[in-house]
N, C-alpha and C positions, 0 to 999 in steps of 0.2 A: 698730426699737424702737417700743415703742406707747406713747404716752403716758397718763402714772396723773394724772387730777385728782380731786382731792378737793375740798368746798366750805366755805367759812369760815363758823364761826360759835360760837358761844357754846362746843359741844363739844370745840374743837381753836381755842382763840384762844390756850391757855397756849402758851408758847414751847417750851417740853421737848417738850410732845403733837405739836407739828406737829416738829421735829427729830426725831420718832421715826416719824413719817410719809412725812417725807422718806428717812429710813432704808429705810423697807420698800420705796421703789419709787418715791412717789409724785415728780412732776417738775413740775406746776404742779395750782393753785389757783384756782374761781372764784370772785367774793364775789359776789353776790347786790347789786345793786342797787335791789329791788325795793322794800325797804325801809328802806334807806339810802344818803346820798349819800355821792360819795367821799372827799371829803375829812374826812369822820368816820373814815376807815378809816386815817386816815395811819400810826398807830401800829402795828394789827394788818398792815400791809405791811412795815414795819419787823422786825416779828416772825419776818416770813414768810419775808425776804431773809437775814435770821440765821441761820432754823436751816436755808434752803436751803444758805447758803454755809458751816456748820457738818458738813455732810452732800457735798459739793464739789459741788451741784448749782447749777445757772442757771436759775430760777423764770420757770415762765410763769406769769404773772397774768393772769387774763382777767374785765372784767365784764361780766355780764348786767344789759343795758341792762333802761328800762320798757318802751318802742316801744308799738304798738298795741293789746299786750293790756290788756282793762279788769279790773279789779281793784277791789274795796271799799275801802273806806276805814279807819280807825282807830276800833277798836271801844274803849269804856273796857274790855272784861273782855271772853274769851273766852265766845261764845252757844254751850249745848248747846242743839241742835235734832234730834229727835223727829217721825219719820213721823207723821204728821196734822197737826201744828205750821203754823201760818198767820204768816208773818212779812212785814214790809215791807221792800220796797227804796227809796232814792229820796233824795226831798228831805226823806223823813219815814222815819226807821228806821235800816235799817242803811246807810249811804251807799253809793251807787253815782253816779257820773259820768251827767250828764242824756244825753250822748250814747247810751250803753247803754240808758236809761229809754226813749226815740224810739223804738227798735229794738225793744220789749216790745209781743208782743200777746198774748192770752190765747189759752190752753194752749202758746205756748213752753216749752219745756222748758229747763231754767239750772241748769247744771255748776258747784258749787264748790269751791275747792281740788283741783282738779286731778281732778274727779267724784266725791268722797269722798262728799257730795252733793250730790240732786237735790233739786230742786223745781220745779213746773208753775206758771205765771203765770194766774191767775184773775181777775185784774182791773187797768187801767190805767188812773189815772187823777189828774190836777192836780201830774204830776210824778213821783208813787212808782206803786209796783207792788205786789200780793198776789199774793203766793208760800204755794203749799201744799206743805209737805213730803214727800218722796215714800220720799227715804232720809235718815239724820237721818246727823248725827256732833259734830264741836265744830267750830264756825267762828270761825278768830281775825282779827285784823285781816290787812288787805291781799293778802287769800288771791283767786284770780281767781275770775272771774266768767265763763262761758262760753256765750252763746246758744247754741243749737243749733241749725246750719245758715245762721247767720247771721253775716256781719262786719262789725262798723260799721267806718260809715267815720272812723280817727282816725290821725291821724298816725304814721309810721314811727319820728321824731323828736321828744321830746318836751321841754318848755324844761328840765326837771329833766336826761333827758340830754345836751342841750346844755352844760348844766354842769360836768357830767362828762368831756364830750368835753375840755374846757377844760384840763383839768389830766392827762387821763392818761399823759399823755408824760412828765409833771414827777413823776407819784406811779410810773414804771416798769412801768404796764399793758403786755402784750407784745401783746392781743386784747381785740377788741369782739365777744358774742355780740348780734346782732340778733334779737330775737324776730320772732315770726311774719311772717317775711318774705313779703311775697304776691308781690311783682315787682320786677324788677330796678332800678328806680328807688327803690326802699326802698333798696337797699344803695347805690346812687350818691349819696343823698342822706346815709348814714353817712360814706360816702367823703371826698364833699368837705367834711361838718365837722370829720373829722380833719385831713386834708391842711390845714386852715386853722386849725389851731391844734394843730402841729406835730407831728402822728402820721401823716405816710407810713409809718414800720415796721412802723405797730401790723398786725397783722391782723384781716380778717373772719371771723368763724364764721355763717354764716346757718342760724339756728332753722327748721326744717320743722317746724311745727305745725299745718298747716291743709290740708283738699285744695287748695287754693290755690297754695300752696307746693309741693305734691307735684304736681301738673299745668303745675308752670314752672318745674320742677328744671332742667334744662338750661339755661332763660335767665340764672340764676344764676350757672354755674360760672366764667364772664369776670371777675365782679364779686368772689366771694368766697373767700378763701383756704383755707377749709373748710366742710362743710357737715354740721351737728348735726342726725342723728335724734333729736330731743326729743320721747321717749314719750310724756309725761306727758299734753298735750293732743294731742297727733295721736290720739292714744289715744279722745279726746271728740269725734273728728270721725268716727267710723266705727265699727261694733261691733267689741270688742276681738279677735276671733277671725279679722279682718282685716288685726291692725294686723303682724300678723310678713310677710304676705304684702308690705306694702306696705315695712316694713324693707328686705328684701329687695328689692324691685324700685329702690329709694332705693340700696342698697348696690352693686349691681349695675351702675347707670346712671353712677355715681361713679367705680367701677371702669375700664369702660370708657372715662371720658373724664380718665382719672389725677386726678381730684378726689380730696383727702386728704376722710374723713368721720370722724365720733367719734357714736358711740352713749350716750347716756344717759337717768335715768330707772328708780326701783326695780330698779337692778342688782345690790344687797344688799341690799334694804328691810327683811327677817327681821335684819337684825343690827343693826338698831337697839336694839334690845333680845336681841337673839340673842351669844353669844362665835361662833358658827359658822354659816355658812351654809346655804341649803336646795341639794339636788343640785340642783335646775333653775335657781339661781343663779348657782350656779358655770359650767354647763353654757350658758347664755347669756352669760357673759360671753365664755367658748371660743368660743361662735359666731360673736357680732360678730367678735371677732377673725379667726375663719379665714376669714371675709367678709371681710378686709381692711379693716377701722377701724384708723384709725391713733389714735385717741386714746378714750378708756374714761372715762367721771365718774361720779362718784355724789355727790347733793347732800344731802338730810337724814339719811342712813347718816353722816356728817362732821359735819355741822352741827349736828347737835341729836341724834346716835344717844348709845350708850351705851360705842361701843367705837370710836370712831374712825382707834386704829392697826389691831384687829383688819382692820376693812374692807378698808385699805388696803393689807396681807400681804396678802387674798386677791383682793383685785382685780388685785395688781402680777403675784402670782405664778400664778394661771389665765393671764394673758395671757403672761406670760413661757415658760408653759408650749406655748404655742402656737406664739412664735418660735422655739422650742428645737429641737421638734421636729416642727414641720412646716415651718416655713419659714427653717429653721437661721439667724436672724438672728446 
């Protein structure tokens, strides 16, 4: 059986929406850490636990830690930005963490929101950065921030999810997604903050986001209970017309050495606003699957779409379609 996550948020927080989600297939849930800690969520797990045991399911819960990647800060009002558009990064403008600002040298190239857009660094200097717009879109808060070719150096572990670590045993997390894992000391270093504040159970998902990550796959598979192709920025680490080849060689390598994987990442993105999917949607989700993923997500299609049971019927049932009858699960 493959498992259906879907991701918490504002569009599937009502209690009946996720019971009807849980209906269609779905078996656990990620919440997004990114922008909020956990113990804010106490309530919407409570929701979650309902309408799974409403539905006769046992909810994985899994969150997605902050770890290494950098991220902007909290903007007052969503910035529309406009190719030519010259903005600041830094200690002046739009907030960026000083360690990322070190990292900035003119014409780097900087991925945001998962590359919606771009902009080229023109100037560095007393802290902040000039950024010229190169592709525009709306940037709201806490959306990442992505060097190009570059990874600073920043912790695996950060105190915010340290915090987190604290209570996930007590708030019923079943997994921790570790982003951009670079090396297997990133996830020993997850490890031993669970085990020390009482999440032996929990499991690991280690995030593949970076060639980093994808050149020390194998060192991983000791450490990690499963391993997440995370499109969204591996996507920004390579041209896109590369990234299925390297899915694939990630699927493939897992395979081989019985590592459970789960593919995610605009796996319905069109039904965010869409009641029906695009055929290459559907038809990637079939794929992962006949790849052997044992687990399927989709995060803003859930979180913020418009139809978040729809999603979740056609993500439960492509894959179901593939146990059926290809691998008569």
């Amino acid at each position: 059986m493959t498992d259906i996550f879907g991701t918490l948020g504002p569009a599937c927080a009502d209690e009946k929406i996720l019971s009807k989600m849980f209906a269609e297939g779905m078996t656990g849930i990620r919440i997004n850490l990114s922008h909020v800690m956990l113990e804010d969520c106490a309530e919407d797990i409570q929701r979650i636990q309902r309408a799974a045991l409403d539905n006769g399911v046992s909810p994985k819960i899994l969150i997605d830690m902050r770890g290494p990647e950098i991220r902007i800060g909290n903007l007052k009002e969503p910035m529309v930005l406009r190719e030519g558009d010259r903005i600041t990064v830094g200690c002046e403008g739009i907030p960026v963490t000083e360690t990322a600002v070190k990292e900035l040298e003119c014409n780097d190239e900087i991925l945001l929101d998962d590359g919606k857009i771009l902009a080229v660094v023109q100037a560095v200097q007393n802290g902040s950065a000039l950024l010229l717009v190169k592709r525009g879109g709306t940037l709201q808060s806490r959306k990442s921030f992505y060097i190009v070719g570059k990874e600073p150096d920043t912790p695996a572990v950060t105190d915010e999810d340290l915090e987190n670590i604290r209570i996930a045993s007590e708030y019923g997390v079943t997994g921790v997604m570790q982003p951009f894992v670079r090396s297997v000391s990133d996830l020993e270093t997850l490890r031993g903050a669970l085990n020390e504040n009482g999440g032996r159970d929990i499991k690991i998902y280690a995030k593949i986001e970076n060639m980093t990550g994808v050149n020390h796959l194998t060192g991983f598979f000791d450490a990690a209970d499963e391993i997440v192709i995370a499109r969204g920025d591996l996507g920004n680490a390579m041209p896109l017309w590369e990234l299925p080849k390297v899915q694939k060689q990630i699927s493939e390598k897992c395979n081989e050495h019985g590592i459970p994987f789960m593919v995610v990442t605009q796996m319905l993105a069109s039904m965010e606003h869409s009641k029906v999917p695009t055929r290459a949607e559907v038809s990637d989700i079939y794929n992962a699957v006949l790849d052997g993923a044992s687990s399927v997500m989709v995060t803003g299609e859930t979180a913020v779409g418009e139809n978040p049971v729809e999603v979740i019927r056609y993500l439960s049932r492509t894959a179901a379609q593939v146990n059926r009858n290809v691998f008569k699960r």
